[in-house]
DRENDO-1510 file (C-alpha; in Angstrom, 1 decimal, always signed):
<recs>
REC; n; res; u; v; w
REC; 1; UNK; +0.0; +0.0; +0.0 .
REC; 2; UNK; +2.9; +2.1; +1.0 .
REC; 3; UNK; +4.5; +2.2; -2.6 .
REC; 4; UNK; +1.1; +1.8; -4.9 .
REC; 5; UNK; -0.7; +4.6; -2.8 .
REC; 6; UNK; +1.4; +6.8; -0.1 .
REC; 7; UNK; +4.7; +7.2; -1.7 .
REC; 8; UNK; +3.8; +8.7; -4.7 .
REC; 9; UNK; +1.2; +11.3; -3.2 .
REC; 10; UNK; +4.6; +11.6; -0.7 .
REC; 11; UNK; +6.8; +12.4; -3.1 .
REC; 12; UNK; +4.8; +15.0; -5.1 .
REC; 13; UNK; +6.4; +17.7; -2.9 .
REC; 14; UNK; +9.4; +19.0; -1.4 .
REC; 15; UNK; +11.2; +16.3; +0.5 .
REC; 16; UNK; +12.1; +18.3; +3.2 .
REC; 17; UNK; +8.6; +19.2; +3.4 .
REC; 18; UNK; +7.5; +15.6; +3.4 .
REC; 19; UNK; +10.3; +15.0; +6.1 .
REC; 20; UNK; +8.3; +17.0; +8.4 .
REC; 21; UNK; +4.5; +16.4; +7.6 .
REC; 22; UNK; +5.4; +12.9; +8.4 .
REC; 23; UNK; +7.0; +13.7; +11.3 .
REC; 24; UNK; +3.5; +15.6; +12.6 .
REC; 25; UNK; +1.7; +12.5; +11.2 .
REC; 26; UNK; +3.3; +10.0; +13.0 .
REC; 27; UNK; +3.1; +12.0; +16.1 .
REC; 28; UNK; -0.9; +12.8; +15.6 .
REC; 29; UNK; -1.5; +9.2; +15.0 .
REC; 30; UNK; +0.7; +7.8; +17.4 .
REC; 31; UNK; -1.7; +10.5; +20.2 .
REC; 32; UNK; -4.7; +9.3; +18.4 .
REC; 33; UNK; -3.7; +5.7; +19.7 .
REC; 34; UNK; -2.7; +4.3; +16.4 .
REC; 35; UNK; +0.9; +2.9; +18.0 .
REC; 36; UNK; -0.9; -0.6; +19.1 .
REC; 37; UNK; -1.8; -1.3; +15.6 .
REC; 38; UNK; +1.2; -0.1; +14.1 .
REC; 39; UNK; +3.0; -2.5; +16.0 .
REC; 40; UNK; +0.7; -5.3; +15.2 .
REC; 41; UNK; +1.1; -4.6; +11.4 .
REC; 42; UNK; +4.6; -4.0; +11.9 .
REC; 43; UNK; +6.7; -5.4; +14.5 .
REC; 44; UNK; +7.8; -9.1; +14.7 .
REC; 45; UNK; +8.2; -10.7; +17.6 .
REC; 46; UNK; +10.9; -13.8; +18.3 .
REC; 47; UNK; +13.3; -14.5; +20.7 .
REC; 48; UNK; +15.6; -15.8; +17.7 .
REC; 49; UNK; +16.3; -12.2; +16.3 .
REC; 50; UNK; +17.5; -10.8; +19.6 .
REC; 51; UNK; +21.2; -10.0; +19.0 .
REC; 52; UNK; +23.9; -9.0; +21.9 .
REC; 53; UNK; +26.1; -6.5; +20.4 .
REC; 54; UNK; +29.1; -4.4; +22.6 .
REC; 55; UNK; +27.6; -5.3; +25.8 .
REC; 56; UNK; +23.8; -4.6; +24.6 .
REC; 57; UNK; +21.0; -6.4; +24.1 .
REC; 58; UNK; +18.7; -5.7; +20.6 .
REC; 59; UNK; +15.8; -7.0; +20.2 .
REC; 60; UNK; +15.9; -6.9; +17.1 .
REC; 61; UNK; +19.2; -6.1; +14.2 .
REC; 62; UNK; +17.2; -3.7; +12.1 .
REC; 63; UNK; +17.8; +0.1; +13.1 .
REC; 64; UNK; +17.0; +3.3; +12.5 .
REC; 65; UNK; +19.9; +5.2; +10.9 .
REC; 66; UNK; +21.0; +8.8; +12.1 .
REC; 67; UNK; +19.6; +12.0; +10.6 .
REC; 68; UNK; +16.2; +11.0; +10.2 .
REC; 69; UNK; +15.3; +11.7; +14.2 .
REC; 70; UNK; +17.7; +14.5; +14.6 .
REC; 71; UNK; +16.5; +16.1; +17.7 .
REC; 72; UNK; +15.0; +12.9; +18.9 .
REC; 73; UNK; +11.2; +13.8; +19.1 .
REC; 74; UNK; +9.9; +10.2; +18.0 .
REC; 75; UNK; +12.4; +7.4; +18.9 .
REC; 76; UNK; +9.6; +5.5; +21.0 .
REC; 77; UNK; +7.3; +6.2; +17.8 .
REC; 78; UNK; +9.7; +4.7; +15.3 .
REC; 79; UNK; +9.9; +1.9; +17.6 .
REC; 80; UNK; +6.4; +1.2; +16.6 .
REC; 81; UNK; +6.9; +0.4; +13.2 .
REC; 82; UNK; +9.9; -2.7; +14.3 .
REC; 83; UNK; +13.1; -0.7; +14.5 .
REC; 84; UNK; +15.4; -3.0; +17.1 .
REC; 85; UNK; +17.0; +0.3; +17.7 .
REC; 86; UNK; +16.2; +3.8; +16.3 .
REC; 87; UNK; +20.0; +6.5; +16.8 .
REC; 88; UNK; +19.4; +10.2; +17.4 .
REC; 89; UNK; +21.2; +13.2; +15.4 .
REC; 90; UNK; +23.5; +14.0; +14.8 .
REC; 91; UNK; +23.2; +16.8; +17.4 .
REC; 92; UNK; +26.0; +19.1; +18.1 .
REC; 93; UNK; +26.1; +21.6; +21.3 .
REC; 94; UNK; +24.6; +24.7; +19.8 .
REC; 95; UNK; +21.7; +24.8; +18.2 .
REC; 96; UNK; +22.4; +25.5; +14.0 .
REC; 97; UNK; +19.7; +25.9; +10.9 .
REC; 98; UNK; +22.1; +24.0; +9.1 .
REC; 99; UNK; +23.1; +24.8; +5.1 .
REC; 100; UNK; +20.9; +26.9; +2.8 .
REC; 101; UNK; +17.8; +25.2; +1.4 .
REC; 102; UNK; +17.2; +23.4; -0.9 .
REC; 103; UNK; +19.4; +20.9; +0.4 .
REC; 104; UNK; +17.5; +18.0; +0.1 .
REC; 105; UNK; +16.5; +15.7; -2.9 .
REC; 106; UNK; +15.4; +12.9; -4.5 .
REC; 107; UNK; +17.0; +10.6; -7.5 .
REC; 108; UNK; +14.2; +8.4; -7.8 .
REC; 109; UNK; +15.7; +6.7; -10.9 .
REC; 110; UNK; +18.3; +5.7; -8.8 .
REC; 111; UNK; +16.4; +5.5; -5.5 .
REC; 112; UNK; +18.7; +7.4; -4.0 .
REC; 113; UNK; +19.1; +10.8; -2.2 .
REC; 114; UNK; +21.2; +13.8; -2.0 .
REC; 115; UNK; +21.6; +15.5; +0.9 .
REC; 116; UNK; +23.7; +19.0; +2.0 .
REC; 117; UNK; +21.8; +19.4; +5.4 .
REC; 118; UNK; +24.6; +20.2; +7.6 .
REC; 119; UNK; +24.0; +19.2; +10.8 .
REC; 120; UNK; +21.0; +20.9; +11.3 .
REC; 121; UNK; +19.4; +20.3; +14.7 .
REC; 122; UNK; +18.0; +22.0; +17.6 .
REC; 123; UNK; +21.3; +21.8; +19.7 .
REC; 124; UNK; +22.3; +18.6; +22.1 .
REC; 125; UNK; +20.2; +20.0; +25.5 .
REC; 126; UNK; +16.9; +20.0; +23.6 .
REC; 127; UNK; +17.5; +16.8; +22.4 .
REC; 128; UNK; +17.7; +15.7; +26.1 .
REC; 129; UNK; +14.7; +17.1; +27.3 .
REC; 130; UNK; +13.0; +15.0; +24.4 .
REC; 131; UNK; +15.0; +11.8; +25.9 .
REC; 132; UNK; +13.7; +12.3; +29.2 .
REC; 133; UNK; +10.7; +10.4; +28.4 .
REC; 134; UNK; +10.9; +6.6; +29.4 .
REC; 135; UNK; +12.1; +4.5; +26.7 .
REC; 136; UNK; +10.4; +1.9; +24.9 .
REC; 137; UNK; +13.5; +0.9; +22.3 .
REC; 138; UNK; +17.5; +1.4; +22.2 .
REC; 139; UNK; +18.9; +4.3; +21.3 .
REC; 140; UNK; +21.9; +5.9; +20.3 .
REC; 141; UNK; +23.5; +8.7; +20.1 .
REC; 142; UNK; +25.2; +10.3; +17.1 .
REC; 143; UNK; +27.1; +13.0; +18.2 .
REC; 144; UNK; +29.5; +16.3; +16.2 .
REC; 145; UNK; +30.4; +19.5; +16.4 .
REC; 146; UNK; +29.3; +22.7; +15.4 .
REC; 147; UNK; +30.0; +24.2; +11.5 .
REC; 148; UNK; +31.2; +27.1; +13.2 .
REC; 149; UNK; +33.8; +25.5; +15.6 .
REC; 150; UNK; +37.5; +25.1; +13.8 .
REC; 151; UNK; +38.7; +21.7; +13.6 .
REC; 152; UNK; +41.3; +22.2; +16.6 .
REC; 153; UNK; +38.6; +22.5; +19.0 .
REC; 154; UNK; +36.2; +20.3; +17.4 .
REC; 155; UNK; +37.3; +17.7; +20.8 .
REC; 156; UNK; +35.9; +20.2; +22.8 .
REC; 157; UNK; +32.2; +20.2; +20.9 .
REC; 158; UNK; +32.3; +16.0; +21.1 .
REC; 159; UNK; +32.9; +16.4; +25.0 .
REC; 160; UNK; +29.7; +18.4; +25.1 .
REC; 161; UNK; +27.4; +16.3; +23.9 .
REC; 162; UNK; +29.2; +13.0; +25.1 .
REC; 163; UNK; +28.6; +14.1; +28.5 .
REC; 164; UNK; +24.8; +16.0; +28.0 .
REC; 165; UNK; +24.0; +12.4; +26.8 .
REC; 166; UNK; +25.6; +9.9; +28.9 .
REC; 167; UNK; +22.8; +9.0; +31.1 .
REC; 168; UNK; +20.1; +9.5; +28.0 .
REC; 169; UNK; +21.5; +7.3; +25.7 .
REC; 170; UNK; +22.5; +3.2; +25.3 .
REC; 171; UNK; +25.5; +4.3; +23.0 .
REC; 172; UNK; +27.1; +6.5; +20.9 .
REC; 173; UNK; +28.8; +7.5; +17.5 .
REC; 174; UNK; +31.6; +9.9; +16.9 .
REC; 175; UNK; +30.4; +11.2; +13.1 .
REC; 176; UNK; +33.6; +12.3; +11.5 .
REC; 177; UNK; +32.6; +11.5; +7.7 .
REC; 178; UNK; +29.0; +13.9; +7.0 .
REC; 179; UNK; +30.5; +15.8; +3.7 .
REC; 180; UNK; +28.5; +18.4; +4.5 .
REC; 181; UNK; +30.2; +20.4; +7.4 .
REC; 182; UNK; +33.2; +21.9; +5.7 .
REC; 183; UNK; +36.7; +20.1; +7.1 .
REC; 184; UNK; +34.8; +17.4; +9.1 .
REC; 185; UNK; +36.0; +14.4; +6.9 .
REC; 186; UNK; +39.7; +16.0; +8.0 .
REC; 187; UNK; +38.8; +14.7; +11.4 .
REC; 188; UNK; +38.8; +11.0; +10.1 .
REC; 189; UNK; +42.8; +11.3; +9.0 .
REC; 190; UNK; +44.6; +8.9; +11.9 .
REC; 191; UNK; +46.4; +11.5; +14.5 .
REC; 192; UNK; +43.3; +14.3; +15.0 .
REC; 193; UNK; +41.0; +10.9; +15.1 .
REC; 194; UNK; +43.3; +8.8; +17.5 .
REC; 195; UNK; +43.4; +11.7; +19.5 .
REC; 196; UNK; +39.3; +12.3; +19.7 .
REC; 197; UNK; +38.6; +9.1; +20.1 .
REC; 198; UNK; +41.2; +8.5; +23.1 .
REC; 199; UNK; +39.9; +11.7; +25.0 .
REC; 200; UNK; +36.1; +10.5; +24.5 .
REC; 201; UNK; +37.4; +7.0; +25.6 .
REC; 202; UNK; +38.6; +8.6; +28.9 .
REC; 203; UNK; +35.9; +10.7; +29.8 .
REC; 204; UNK; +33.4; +7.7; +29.4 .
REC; 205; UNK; +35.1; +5.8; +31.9 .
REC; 206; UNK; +35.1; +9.4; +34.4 .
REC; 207; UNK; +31.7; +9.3; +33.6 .
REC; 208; UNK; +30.8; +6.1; +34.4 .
REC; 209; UNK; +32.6; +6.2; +37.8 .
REC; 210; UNK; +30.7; +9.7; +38.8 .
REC; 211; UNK; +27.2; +8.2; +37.9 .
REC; 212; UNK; +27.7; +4.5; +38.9 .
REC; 213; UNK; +27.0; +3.5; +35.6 .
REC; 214; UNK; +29.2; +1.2; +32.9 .
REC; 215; UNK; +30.8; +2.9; +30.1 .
REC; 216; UNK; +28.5; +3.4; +27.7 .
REC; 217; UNK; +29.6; +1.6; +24.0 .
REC; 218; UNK; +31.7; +4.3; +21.9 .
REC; 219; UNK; +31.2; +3.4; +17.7 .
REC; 220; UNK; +33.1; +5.4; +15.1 .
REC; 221; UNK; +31.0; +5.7; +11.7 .
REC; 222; UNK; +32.9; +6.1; +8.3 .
REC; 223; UNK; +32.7; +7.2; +5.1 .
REC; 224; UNK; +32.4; +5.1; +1.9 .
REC; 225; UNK; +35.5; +6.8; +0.3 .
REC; 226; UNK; +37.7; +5.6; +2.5 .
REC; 227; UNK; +41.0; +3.5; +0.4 .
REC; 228; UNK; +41.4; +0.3; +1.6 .
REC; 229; UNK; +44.6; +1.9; +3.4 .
REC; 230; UNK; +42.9; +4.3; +4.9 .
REC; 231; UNK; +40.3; +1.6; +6.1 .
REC; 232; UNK; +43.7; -0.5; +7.4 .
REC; 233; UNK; +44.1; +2.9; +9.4 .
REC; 234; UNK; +40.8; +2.6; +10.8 .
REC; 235; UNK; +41.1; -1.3; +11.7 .
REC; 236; UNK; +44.5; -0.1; +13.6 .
REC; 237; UNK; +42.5; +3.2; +15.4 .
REC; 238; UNK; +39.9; +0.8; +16.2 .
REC; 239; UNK; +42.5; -1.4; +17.9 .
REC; 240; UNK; +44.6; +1.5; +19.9 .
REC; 241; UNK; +41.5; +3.6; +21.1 .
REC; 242; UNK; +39.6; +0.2; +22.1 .
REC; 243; UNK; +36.4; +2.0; +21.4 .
REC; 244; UNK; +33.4; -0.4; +21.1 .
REC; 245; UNK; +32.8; -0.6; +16.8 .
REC; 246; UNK; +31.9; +1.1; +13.4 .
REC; 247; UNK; +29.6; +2.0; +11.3 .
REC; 248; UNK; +29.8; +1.3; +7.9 .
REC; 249; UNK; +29.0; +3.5; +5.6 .
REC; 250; UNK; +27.7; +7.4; +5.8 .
REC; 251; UNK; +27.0; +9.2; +2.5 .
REC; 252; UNK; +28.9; +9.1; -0.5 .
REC; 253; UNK; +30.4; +12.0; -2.2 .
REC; 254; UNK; +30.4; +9.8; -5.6 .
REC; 255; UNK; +28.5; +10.3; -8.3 .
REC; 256; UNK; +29.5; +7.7; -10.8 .
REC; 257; UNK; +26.7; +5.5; -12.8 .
REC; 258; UNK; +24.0; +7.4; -11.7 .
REC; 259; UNK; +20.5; +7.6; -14.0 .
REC; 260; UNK; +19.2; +10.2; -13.1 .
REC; 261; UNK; +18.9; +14.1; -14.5 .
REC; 262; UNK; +22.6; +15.2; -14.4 .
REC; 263; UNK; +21.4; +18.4; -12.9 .
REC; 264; UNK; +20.1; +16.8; -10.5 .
REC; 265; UNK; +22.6; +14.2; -9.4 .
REC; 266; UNK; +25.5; +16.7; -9.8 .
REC; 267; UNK; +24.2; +19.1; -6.8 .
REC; 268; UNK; +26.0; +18.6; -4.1 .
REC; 269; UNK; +26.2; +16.9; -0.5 .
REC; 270; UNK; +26.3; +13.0; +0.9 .
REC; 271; UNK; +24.8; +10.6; -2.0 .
REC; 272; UNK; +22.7; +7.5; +0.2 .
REC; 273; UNK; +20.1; +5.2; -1.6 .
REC; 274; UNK; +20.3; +2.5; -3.9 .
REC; 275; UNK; +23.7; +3.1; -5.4 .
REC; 276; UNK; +25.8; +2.8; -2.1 .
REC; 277; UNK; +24.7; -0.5; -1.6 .
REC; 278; UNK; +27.4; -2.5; -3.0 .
REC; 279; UNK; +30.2; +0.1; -1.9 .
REC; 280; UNK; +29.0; -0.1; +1.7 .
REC; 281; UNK; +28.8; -3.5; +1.7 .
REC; 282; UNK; +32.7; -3.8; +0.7 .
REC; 283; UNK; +33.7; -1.6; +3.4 .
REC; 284; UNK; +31.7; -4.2; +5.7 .
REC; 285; UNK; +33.3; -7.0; +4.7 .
REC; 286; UNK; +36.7; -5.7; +4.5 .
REC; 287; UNK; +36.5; -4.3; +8.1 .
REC; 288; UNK; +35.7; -7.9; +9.1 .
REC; 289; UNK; +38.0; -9.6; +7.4 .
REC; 290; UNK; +41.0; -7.7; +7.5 .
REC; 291; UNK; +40.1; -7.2; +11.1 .
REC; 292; UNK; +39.6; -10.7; +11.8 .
REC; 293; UNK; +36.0; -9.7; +13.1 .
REC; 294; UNK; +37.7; -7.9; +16.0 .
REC; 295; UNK; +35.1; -5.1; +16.6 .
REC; 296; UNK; +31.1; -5.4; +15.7 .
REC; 297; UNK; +29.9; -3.5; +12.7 .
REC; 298; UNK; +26.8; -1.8; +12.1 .
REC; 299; UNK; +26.0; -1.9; +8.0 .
REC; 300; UNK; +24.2; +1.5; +6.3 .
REC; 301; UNK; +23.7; +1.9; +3.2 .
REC; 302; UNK; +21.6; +1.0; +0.2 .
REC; 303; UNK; +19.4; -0.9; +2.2 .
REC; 304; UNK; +16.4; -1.7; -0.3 .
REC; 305; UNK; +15.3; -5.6; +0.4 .
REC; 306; UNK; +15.7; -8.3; +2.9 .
REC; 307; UNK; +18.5; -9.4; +0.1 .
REC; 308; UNK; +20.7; -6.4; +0.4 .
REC; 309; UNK; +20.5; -6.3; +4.1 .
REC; 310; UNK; +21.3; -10.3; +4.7 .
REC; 311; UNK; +24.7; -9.2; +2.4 .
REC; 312; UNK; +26.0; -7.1; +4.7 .
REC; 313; UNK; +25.0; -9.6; +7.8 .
REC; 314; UNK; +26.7; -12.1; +6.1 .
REC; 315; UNK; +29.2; -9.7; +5.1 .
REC; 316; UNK; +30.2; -9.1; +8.5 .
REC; 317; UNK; +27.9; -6.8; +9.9 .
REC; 318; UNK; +26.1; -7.6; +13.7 .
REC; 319; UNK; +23.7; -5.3; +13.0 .
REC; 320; UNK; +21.6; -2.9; +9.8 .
REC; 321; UNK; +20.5; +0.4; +9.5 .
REC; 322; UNK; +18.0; +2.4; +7.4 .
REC; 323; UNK; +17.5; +5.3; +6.1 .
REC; 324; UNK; +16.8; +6.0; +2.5 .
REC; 325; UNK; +15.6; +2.4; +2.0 .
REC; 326; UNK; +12.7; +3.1; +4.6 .
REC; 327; UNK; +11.5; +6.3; +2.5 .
REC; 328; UNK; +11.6; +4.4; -0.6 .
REC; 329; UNK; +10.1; +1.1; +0.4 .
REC; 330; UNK; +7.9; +2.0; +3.4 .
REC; 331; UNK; +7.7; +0.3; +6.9 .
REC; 332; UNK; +7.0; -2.8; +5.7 .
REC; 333; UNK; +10.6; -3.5; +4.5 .
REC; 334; UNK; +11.9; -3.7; +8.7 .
REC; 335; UNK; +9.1; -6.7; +9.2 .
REC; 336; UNK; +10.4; -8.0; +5.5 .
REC; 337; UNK; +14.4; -8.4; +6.5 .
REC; 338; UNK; +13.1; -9.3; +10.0 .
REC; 339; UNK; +11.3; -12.3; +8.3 .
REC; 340; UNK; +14.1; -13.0; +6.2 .
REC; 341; UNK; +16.8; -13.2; +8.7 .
REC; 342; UNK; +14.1; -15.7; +10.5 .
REC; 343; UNK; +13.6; -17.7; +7.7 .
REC; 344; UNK; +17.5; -17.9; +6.9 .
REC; 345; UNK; +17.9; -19.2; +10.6 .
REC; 346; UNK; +15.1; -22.0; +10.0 .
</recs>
C-alpha cells in the first residue's frame, strides 16, 4: 500500500517538506492511539532475532539510521513500526539551521538521495529534554560538532554532547565522515581521530565512575571513500583507542553510474540510496575480514530488500540500519528483512 498509494502522493512535494508532515503525522497518529496497531502490522516478535552486540541487548538487528530523528522527538514512535534500535542526530552543542535550502533531494531513478543538510538540529540540550521520556526501544547517540567550531577544537564540541547524553543514551557514535560540514572528513585522518577518540574513551570511563554506571559503547561511523589503506588505518584506530565498533558507511560524495537528471545528481552533498549498496557492503566486509572480526559492525547503506540487508550480515555486519531504503520502500521493508533473517535461521 505504502508504494502503490502513499509514496507517490509523498513524493509529489518537497522532500524536506515531506520530512516533516510525516513527522507531525506520526506523532498525531501515534496521540490518536494508532501505535498498538502499528506494532501489530509492523513489528515481529521472536526470541531468535535478539542479537547482543558491545555489551547490549537488541531486540531486534534492524535500526534506525541517524539523521532521520535528529532532535530525537519520536524514537519511541519509530519503535512502533519494528526498529530493534532507532540512533538520534546527529546533534551538536549549539543549536544551528544548518546549510541553505534546498538541500534535500530525490533521484528516484536511482532511489537514491542527495543531501547538504549540515547538521541541522535544535542543539544537544533539547534533544535531552525530548530523551527524558521513558524509553520503549534502544537508542543511540550520534554526536559532532558545530559548523562554526575550527577543527582544533572540534574535541571540545564531542565532549559536550558525550557528556549531556551519557545518562540518555544506550550508545554513541563519533560522526567524522558527514561531507557536509566543511573540514569534518579531516577529522577521520589517523592523529586528529586517534586523538578524539582516546579523550572521549577517557571521559566515558570518568563518567561512568561519577554516575555509577558502565561505560557506555563508543562506535566510530565512516565514510564510503575511505581506500582500503585508509580503512587499514581505521582497523588499527579501532585497535589503539579500544572504542566499542563502526559504522559502515555514511553518504557518499560519488557520483559515478547514476541515471538520473545530471542536474540533479551533480548538486552537491552526501549521495545515500540505492547506489551505495554495494560500496558499503565492501567496506563491511573488509573491516571484518582484515580485522579478523575484532570489533562489531553496524551496516548502512543501500538498504532496499531483505537481500541487500542479509549481504552485509553475512558480510560481516552484527547489525543494519536504514535510512533512505525506509522512505523508498515504506515500513513494511523492517518486518520483511526481519522475516528473512528468520527464515534464513530456520
Amino acid at each position: 500500500m505504502y508504494k502503490i498509494l502513499i509514496r507517490p502522493v509523498l513524493f509529489l512535494f518537497d522532500a524536506e517538506t515531506v520530512h516533516h508532515f510525516s513527522f507531525w503525522a506520526i506523532k498525531l497518529f501515534s496521540k490518536l492511539g494508532f501505535s498498538g496497531l502499528f506494532r501489530k502490522i509492523f513489528d515481529v516478535e521472536d526470541p531468535k532475532l535478539e542479537r547482543e552486540v558491545f555489551g547490549i541487548k537488541f531486540k531486534n538487528p534492524v535500526g534506525l539510521a541517524a539523521g532521520f530523528d535528529k532532535n530525537a522527538k519520536l524514537y519511541n514512535e519509530f519503535s512502533d513500526f519494528g526498529f530493534g534500535f532507532v540512533e538520534i542526530g546527529t546533534v551538536t552543542p549549539k543549536p544551528q539551521p544548518g546549510n541553505p535550502k534546498k538541500r534535500l533531494f530525490r533521484l528516484r531513478e536511482d532511489k537514491a538521495i542527495i543531501n547538504r543538510m549540515g547538521f541541522n538540529n535544535k542543539g544537544v540540550f533539547e534533544a535531552v529534554e525530548q530523551l527524558k521520556k521513558p524509553h520503549r526501544v534502544i537508542v543511540g547517540g550520534n554526536i559532532g560538532k558545530n559548523k562554526v567550531t575550527p577543527n582544533k577544537d572540534a574535541i571540545k564540541d564531542y565532549l559536550i554532547c558525550f557528556e549531556a547524553l551519557f545518562e540518555h543514551v544506550d550508545y554513541f557514535v563519533v560522526n567524522v565522515s558527514s561531507p557536509n560540514t566543511p573540514g569534518l572528513r579531516e577529522l577521520q585522518d589517523r592523529e586528529p581521530l586517534t586523538k578524539l577518540l582516546k579523550k572521549l574513551k577517557s571521559h566515558n570511563s570518568k563518567l561512568a565512575k561519577i554516575s555509577k554506571q558502565k561505560e557506555k559503547p563508543v562506535l566510530l561511523k565512516i565514510a564510503p571513500d575511505l581506500t582500503d589503506d585508509q580503512l587499514l588505518d581505521i582497523i588499527e584506530i579501532v585497535a589503539d583507542t579500544r572504542i566499542d565498533g563502526v559504522i559502515a558507511t555514511n553518504t557518499t560524495i560519488e557520483r559515478k553510474g547514476l541515471k538520473s537528471h545530471l542536474i540533479l545528481s551533480e548538486e552537491k552533498g552526501g549521495l545515500s540510496g540505492k547506489p551505495l549498496t554495494k560500496r558499503s557492503t565492501e567496506v563491511i566486509r573488509f573491516l571484518s575480514e582484515n580485522s579478523r572480526k575484532a570489533f562489531p559492525i553496524i551496516g548502512v547503506g543501500g538498504i532496499h530488500s531483505p537481500e541487500d540487508a542479509l549481504e552485509k550480515l553475512d558480510a560481516g555486519a552484527d547489525l543494519v540500519q536504514l535510512y533512505t531504503g525506509f522512505i523508498y520502500e515504506g515500513p513494511g521493508l523492517i518486518k520483511k528483512i526481519n522475516k528473512a533473517i528468520l527464515k534464513k535461521m530456520d
